[in-house]
C-alpha positions as CSV (number, residue, x, y, z in Angstrom):
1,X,-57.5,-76.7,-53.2
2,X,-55.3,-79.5,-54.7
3,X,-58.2,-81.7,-55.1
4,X,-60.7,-78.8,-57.0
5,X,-57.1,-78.0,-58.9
6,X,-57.0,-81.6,-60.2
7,X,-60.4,-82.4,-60.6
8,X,-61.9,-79.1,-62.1
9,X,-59.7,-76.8,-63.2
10,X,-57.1,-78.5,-64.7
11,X,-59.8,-80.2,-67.0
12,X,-61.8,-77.3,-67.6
13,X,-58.8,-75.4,-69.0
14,X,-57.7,-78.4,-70.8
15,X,-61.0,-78.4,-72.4
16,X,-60.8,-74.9,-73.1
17,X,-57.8,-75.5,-75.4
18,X,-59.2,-78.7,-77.1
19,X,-62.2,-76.2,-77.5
20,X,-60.0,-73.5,-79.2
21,X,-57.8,-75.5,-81.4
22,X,-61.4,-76.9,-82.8
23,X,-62.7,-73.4,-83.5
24,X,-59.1,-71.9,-84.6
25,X,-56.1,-74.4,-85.3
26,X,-53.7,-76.1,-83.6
27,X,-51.5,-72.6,-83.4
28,X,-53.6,-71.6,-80.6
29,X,-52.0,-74.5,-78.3
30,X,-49.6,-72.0,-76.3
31,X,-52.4,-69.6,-75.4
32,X,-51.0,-71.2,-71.8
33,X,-47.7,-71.0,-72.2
34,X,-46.6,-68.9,-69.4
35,X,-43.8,-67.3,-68.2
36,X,-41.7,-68.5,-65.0
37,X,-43.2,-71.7,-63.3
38,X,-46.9,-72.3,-64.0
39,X,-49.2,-74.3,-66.7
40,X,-46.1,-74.6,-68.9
41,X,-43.1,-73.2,-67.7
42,X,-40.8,-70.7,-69.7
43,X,-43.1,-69.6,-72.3
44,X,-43.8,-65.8,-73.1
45,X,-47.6,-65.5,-72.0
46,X,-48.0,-63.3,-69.0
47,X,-51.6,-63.5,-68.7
48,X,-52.4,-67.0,-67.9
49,X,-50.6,-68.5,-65.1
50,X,-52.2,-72.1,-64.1
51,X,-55.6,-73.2,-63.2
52,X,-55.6,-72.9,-59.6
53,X,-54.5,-69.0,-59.9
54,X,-55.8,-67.8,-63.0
55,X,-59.7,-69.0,-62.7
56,X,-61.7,-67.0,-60.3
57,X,-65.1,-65.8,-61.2
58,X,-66.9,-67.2,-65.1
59,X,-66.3,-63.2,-66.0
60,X,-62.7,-63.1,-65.1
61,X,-61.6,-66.0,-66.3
62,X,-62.7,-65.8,-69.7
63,X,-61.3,-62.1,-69.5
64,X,-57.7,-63.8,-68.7
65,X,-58.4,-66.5,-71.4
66,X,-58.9,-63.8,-74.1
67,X,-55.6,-62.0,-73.0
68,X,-53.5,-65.0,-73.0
69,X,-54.9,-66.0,-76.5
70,X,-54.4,-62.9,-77.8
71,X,-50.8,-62.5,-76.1
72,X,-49.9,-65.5,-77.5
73,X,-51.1,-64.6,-81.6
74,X,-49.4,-61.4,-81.3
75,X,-45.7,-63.0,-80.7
76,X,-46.8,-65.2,-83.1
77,X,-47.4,-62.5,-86.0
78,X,-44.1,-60.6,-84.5
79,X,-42.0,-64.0,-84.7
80,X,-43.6,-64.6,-88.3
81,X,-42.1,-60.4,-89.4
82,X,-38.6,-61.3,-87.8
83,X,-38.6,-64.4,-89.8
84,X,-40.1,-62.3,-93.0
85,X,-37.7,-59.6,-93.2
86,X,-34.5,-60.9,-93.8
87,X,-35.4,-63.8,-96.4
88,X,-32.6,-66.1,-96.4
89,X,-31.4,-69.0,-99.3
90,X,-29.4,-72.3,-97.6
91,X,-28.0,-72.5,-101.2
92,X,-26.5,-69.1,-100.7
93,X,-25.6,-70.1,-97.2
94,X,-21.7,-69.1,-97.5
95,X,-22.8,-65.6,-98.6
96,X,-25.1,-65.2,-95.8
97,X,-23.6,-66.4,-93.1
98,X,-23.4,-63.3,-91.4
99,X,-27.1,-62.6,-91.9
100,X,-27.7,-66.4,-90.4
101,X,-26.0,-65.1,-87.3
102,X,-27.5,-61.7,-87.0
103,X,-31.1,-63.5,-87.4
104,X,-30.2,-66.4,-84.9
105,X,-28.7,-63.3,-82.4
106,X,-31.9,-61.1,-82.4
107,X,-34.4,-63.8,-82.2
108,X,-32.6,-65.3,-78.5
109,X,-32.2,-62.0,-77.4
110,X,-36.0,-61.3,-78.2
111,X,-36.8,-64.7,-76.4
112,X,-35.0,-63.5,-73.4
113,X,-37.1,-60.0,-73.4
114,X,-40.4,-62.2,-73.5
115,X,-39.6,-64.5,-71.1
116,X,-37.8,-62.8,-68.5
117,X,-35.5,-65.8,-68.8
118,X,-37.4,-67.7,-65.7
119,X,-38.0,-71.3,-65.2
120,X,-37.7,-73.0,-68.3
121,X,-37.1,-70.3,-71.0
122,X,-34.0,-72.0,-72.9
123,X,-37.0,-74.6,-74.4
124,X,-38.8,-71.7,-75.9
125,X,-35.8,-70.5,-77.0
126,X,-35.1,-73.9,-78.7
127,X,-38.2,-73.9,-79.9
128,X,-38.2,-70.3,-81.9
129,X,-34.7,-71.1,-83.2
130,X,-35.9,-74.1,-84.4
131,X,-38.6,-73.0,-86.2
132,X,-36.6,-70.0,-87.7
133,X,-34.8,-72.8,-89.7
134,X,-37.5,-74.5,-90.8
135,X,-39.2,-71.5,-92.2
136,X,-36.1,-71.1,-95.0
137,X,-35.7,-75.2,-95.5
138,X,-34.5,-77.1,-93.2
139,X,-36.4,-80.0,-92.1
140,X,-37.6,-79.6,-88.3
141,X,-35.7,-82.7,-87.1
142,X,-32.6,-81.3,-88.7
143,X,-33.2,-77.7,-87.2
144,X,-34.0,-79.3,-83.6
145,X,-30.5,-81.1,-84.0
146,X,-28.3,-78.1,-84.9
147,X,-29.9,-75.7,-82.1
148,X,-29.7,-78.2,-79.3
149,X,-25.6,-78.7,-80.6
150,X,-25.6,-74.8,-80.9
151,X,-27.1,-74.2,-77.6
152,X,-25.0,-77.5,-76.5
153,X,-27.1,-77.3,-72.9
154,X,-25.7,-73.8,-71.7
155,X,-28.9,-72.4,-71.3
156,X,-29.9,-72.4,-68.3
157,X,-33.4,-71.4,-65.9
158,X,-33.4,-68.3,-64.1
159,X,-30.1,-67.3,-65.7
160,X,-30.1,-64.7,-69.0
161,X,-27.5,-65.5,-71.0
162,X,-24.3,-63.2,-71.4
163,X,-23.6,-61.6,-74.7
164,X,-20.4,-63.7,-74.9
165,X,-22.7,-66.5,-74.9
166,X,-25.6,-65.3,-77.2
167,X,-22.9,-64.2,-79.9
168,X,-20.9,-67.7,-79.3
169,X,-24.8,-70.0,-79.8
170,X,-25.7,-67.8,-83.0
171,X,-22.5,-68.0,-84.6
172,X,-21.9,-71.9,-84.2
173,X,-25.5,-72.4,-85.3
174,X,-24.3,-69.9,-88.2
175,X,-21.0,-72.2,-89.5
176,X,-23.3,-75.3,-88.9
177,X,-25.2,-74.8,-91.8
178,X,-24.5,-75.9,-95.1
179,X,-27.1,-76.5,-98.4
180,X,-27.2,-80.3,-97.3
181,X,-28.7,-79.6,-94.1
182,X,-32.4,-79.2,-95.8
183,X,-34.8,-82.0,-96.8
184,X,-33.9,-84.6,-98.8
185,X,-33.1,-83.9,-102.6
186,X,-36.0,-82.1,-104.6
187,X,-35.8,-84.6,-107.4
188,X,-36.6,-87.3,-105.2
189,X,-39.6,-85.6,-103.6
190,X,-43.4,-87.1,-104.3
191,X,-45.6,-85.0,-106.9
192,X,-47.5,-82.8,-104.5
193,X,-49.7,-81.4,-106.8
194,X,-51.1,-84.7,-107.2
195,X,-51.3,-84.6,-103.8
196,X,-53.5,-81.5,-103.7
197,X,-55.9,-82.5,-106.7
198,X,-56.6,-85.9,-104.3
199,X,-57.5,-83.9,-101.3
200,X,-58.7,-81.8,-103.3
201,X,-61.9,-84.1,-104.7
202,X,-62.1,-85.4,-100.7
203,X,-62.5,-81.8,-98.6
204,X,-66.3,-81.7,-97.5
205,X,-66.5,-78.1,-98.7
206,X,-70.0,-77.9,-97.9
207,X,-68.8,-77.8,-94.1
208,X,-67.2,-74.9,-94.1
209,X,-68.2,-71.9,-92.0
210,X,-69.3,-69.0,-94.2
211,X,-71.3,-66.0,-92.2
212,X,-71.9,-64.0,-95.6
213,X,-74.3,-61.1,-95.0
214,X,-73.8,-59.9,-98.5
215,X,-71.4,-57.3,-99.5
216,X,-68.9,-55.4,-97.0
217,X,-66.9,-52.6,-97.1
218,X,-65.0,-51.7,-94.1
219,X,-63.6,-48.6,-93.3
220,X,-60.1,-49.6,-93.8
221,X,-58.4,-52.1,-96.4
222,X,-56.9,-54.7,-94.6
223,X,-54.7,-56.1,-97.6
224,X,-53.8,-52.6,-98.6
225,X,-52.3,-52.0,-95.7
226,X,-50.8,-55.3,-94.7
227,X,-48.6,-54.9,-98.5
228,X,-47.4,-51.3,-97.0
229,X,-46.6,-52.9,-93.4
230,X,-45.4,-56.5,-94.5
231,X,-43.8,-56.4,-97.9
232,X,-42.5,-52.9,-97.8
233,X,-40.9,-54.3,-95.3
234,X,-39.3,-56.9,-97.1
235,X,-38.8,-54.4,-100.5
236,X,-40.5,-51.4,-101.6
237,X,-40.7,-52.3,-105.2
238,X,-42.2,-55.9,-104.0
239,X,-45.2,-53.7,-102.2
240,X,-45.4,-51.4,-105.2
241,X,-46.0,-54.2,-107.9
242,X,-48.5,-56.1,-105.9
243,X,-50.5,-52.9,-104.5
244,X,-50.6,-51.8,-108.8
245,X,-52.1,-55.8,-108.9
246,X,-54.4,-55.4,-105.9
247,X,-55.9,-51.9,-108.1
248,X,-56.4,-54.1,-111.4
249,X,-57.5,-57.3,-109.3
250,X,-60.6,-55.0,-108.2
251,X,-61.4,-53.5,-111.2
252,X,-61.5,-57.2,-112.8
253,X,-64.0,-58.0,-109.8
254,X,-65.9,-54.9,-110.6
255,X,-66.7,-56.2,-113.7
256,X,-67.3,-59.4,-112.7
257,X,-64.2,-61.1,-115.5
258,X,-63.7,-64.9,-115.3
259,X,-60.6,-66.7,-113.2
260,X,-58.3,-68.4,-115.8
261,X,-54.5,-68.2,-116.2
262,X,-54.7,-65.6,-118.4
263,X,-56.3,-63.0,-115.7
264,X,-54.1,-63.8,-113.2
265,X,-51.2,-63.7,-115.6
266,X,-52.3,-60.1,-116.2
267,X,-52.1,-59.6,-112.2
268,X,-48.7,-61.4,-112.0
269,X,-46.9,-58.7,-114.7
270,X,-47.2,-56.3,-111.9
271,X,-46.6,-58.2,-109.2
272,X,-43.2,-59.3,-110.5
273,X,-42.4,-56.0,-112.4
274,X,-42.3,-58.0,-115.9
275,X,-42.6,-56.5,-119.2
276,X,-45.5,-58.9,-120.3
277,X,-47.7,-61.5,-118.4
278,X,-46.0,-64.4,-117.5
279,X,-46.2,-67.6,-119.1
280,X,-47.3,-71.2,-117.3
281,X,-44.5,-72.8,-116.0
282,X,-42.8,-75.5,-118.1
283,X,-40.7,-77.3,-115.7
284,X,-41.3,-78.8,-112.1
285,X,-41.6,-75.9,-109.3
286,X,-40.6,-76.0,-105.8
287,X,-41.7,-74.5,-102.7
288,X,-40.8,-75.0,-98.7
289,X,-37.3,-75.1,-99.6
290,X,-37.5,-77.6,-102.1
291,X,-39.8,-80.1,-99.6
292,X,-42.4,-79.7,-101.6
293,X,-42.3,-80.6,-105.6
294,X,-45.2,-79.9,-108.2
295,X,-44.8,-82.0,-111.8
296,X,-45.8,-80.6,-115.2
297,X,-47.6,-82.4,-117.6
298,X,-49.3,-81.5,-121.1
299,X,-52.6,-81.1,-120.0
300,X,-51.4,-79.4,-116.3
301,X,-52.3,-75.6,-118.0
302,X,-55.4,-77.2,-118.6
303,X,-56.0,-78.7,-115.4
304,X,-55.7,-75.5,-113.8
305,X,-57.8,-73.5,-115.2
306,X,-60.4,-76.7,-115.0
307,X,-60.0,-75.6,-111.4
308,X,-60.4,-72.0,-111.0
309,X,-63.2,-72.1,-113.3
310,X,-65.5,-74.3,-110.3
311,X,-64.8,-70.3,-108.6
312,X,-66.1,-68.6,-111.7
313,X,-70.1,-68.1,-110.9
314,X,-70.4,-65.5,-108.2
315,X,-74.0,-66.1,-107.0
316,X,-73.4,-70.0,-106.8
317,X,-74.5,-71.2,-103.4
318,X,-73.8,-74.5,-104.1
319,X,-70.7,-74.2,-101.8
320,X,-70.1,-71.6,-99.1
321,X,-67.9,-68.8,-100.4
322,X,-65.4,-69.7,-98.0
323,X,-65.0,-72.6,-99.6
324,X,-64.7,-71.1,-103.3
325,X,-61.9,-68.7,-102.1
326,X,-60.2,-71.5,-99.6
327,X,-60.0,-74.0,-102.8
328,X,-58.8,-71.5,-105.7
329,X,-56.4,-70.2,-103.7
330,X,-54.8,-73.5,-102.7
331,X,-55.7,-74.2,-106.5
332,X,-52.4,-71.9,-107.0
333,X,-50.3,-72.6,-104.7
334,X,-50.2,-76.2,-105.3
335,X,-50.6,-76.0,-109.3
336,X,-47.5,-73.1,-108.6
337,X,-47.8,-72.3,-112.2
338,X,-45.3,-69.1,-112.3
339,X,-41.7,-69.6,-111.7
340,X,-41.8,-66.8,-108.6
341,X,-44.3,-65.2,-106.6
342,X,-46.9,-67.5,-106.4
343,X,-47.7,-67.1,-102.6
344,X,-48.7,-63.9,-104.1
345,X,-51.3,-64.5,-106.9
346,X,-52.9,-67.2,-104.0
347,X,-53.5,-64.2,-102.4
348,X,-55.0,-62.0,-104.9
349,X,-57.1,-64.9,-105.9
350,X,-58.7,-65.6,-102.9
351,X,-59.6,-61.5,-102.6
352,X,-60.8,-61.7,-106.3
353,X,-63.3,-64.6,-105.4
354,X,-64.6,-62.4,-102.4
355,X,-64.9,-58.8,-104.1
356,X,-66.5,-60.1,-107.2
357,X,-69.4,-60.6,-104.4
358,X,-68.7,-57.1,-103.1
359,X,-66.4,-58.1,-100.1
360,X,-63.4,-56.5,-98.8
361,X,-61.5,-57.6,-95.8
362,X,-60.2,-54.9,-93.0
363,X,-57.5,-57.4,-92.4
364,X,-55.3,-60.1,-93.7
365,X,-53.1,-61.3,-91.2
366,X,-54.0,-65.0,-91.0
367,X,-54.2,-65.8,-95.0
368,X,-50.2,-64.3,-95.3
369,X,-48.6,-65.7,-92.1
370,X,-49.7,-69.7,-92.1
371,X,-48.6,-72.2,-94.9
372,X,-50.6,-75.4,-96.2
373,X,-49.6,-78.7,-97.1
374,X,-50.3,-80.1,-99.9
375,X,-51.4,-83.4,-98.7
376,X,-53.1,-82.8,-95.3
377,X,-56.6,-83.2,-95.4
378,X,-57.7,-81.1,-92.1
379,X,-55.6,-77.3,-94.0
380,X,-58.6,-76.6,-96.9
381,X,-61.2,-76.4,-94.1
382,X,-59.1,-74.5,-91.6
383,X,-58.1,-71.9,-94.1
384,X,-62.0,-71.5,-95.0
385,X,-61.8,-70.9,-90.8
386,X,-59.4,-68.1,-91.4
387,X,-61.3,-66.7,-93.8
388,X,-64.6,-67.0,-92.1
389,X,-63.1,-65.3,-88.8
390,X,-62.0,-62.1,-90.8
391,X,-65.0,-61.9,-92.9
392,X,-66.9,-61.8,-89.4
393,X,-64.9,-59.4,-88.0
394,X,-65.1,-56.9,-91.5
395,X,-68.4,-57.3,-91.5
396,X,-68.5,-56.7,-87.2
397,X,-66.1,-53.4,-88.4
398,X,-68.2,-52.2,-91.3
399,X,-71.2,-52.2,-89.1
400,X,-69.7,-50.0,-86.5
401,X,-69.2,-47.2,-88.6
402,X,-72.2,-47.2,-90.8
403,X,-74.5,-49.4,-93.1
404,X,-72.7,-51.3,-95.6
405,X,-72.3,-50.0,-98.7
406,X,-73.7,-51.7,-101.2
């Protein structure tokens, strides 16, 4: 058994993950991250335990490596809400403390549900805390450092903390923070639009997936009802600006209207509530808490909507549509030409590029909850992955309950 565990299964399941982070990401890696001793020890998956238990039969086994996969993406997307609904400014840090705390408090205790607090938990612990203050600025190396001095090694396997204990970690990692703690200043960060226009001219957009059967409707509107679930959630107003943008975003699609600034300006009155479109932006913007910077020149405006134009022709086959929707909407986020709520117009960007081709998604999830980087090479043709994956499954869900409307 030892010898079959080390020379077959270990390597087949290793394989499997190499396999799945090629197909999906690199967030797929703790599909295997179990709970108690195991694969990985500590972790919140309960239906994967190690090789030598967990493969039986081809049928089973791919059964248990579907659960543990999806297991794993659902505390994912539930990690990604917590984080979501209390957004939190380290500039405003004094002010907020108490919110800090609260956060920090509710995300152990919800480690501690999850895990059952076996062998190993405290590093997942670590781990969520960690990215928690990364997701509003702090650099991770930063973050890792003020958790494991929060935490300060009292943590320990097979033991659930007391609520002396969970109180004392969040509210020292609480008064640890101050607006220095984040990257390093803003003004001294690289221009990462430039960034974006190199990788930009280098993606091989021809290679990415696109399994286009012509137009979709599913039964259900997936970014519908991810603004009522996610940014309701956040604010009610916020959902009821960008569902008003959603409704004029399709009826631009409808009749087929050309991507520039000015369309999207149009969207962005609603999304932000404004009494007229907004203008370009005429300074420097910032986004990931100030680690990323994008410059402004005199012909940027232009530039841009240089860009979205190469989305402009519907029928063009010349590049999957994947590929059209993946680049216009990194198009704004990098160019981040309105001074807030450009995470938003991405969004209804990349649905604009789809419905003008008839398409609508049934769901969302993974083009709201993952960020890009400007200057990685390898994000333009994952997100055309994410895209690909829910355009399969609409199409999969409109043809369950009928033809496709055309």
């Amino acid at each position: 058994m030892s010898d079959w565990d080390h020379d077959i299964a270990t390597p087949w399941a290793n394989a499997m993950s190499h396999a799945l982070v090629e197909h999906y990401g690199q967030w797929i890696v703790g599909w295997r991250w179990n709970r108690d001793e195991g694969d990985f020890d500590g972790g919140p998956v309960g239906n994967w335990c190690c090789p030598r238990d967990s493969i039986t039969t081809p049928q089973e086994t791919l059964t248990r490596v579907v659960a543990a996969l999806c297991e794993w993406r659902e505390w994912l997307e539930t990690l990604a809400g917590w984080f979501e609904a209390y957004p939190l400014q380290l500039d405003d840090v004094e002010y907020q403390r108490i919110l800090w705390e609260c956060s920090a408090r509710n995300l152990i205790l919800q480690v501690v549900d999850r895990t059952g607090c076996g062998s190993g938990w405290h590093g997942h612990c670590r781990q969520v805390l960690t990215w928690f203050l990364s997701r509003w600025g702090i650099t991770a190396d930063v973050a890792e450092k003020l958790v494991d001095e929060a935490i300060g090694g009292r943590f320990q396997s097979w033991t659930g903390p007391d609520t002396l204990l969970v109180d004392d970690v969040a509210e020292k990692l609480a008064l640890s923070l101050r607006p220095d703690t984040s990257a390093r200043p803003a003004e001294q960060a690289p221009d990462h639009l430039q960034q974006w226009l190199t990788v930009r001219e280098t993606v091989p957009w021809h290679e990415a997936p696109d399994s286009t059967q012509g137009p979709v409707t599913p039964e259900r509107d997936g970014a519908a009802e991810d603004i009522r679930a996610f940014d309701a959630a956040i604010d009610p107003a916020r959902a009821t600006g960008l569902l008003t943008a959603l409704e004029h975003m399709r009826a631009d699609a409808a009749r087929n209207a050309p991507l520039d600034f000015a369309l999207l300006s149009s969207w962005q009155q609603h999304v932000l509530a404004a009494s007229q479109p907004p203008p370009f932006r005429t300074s420097p913007a910032f986004a990931k808490g100030g680690r990323e910077r994008y410059g402004i020149g005199s012909h940027t405006s232009a530039r841009f909507d240089a860009c979205l134009a190469e989305a402009n022709v519907a029928g063009d086959r010349s590049l999957p549509l994947t590929a059209r929707a993946a680049r216009a909407y990194l198009d704004v986020c990098f160019f981040h030409p309105f001074d807030d709520g450009n995470a938003r117009s991405a969004f209804l960007v990349l649905l604009f590029v789809l419905a003008r081709e008839g398409i609508t998604l049934d769901a969302v999830t993974l083009l709201r909850r993952v960020t890009f980087q400007a200057g990685d090479p390898q994000d333009p043709l994952m997100l055309t992955r994410y895209i690909d994956l829910h355009l399969t499954e609409s199409q999969q869900a409109a043809a369950s309950t009928g033809p496709t409307r055309t």
